[in-house]
C-alpha positions, -999 to +999 in steps of 0.1 A: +272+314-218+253+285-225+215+280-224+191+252-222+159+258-245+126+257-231+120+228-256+153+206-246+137+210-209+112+184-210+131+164-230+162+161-201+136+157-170+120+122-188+157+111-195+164+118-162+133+102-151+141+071-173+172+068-160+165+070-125+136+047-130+159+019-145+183+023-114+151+017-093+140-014-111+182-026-114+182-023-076+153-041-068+159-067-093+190-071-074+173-075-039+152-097-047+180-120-059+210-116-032+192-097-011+191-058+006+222-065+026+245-086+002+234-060-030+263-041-040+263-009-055+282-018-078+260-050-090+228-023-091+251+000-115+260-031-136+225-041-137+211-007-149+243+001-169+253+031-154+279+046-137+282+047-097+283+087-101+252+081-116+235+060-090+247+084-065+235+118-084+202+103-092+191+082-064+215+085-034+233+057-012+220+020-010+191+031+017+174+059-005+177+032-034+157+005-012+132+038+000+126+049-032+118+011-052+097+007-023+082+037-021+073+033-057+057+000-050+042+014-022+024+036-042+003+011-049-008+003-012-017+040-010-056+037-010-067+071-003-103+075+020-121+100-008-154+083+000-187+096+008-188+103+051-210+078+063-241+094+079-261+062+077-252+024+082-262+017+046-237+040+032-216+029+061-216-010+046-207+008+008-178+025+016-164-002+037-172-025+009-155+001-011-127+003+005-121-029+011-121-041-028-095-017-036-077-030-005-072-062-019-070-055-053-040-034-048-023-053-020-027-086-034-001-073-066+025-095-078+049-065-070+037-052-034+034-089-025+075-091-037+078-061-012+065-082+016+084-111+002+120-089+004+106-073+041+107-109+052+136-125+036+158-092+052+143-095+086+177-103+102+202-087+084+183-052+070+151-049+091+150-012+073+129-029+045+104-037+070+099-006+090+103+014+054+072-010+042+053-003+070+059+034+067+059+040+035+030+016+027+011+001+055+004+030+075-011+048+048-038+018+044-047+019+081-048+057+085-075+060+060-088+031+073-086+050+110-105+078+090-136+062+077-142+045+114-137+083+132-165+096+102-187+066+111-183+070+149-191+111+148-218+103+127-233+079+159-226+046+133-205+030+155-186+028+192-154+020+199-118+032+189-113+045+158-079+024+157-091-005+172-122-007+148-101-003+118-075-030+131-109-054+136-121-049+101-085-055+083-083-085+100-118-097+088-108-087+055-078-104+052-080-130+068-051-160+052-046-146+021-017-127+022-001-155+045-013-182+013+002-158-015+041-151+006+040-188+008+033-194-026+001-218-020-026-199-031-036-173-064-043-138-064-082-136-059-099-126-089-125-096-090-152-115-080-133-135-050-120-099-038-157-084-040-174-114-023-144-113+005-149-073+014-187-079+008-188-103+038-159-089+059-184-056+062-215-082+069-196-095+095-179-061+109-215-045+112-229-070+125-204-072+156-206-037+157-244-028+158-258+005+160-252+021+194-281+020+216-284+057+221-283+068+186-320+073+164-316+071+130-342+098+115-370+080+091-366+082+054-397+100+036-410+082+014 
């Protein structure tokens, strides 16, 4: 009987995880060029120089293939909502200003904005990518998004749907610019463009959304 030593362990999982991660970036590669629908799996094998087995063992069909590379690209969309709970509107206006530089700093990425790119281009023939990017990527953004407004609304900060708030300040925050980088017309905003932007979609948000009338703030001491 043969064993695997507990040192040889590690070693296998990262070759296996190499492996697997060059089949993800082969297959992707190879969407972006032909397409979801026209990719073969054998053009992904070529491309990551392995064998079909191997895509199959490692990965899975053609769908878990586009899942995973977007998934993995996803990843970076994931903007998780571990900020302070809002119990006043000042700290209300940092963590949406918070929130909303890491937005755009992570969804304005050369490689999340090629996941939109491929979402589009496959529209017809593999609308899959889309509902996996929205899924996958998308919904996590406005479900923490969804959070902070329920914290600020149970802390008396705002009124309104928590959904409907969140879908009101995305907009603000976005505005044209993922529109101008699919289309190729405009640059990734820099740090300071992506503070000033979530700086001034908060300015606006609060001030369409002003304290509710029936909510007293208690008095700092000073």
């Amino acid at each position: 009987m043969t064993t695997t030593s507990p040192s040889k362990k590690p070693q296998e999982d990262r070759d296996v995880a190499g492996v697997r991660a060059r089949i993800l970036d082969a297959a992707f590669a190879a969407f972006m060029k032909t397409g979801y629908a026209a990719t073969s799996m054998l053009e992904i094998a070529r491309r990551a120089r392995v064998s079909k087995r191997e895509l199959y063992a490692l990965v899975g069909n053609k769908q878990q293939m586009l899942v995973a590379s977007i998934s993995a690209r996803a990843r970076r969309m994931q903007v998780s909502a571990d900020l302070p709970v809002p119990h006043d509107r000042e700290t209300l206006a940092h963590v949406l200003t918070s929130f909303g530089r890491r937005i755009l700093r992570e969804l304005t990425d050369p490689a999340v904005v090629a996941v939109f790119r491929l979402a589009i281009a496959e529209a017809n023939h593999a609308p899959e990518v889309a509902r996996t990017l929205d899924s996958v990527g998308r919904e996590t953004v406005r479900a923490a998004l969804r959070q902070i407004m329920a914290r600020a609304r149970t802390s008396g900060l705002l009124d309104g749907s928590p959904a409907e708030l969140a879908e009101q300040f995305g907009g603000l925050l976005w505005g044209n610019v993922m529109v101008g980088l699919l289309l190729g017309v405009a640059e990734r905003p820099d740090s300071r463009d992506v503070a000033a932007r979530a700086r001034d979609a908060t300015a606006t948000f609060l001030r369409l959304h002003p304290l509710p009338t029936n909510v007293t703030m208690p008095r700092q001491h000073r």
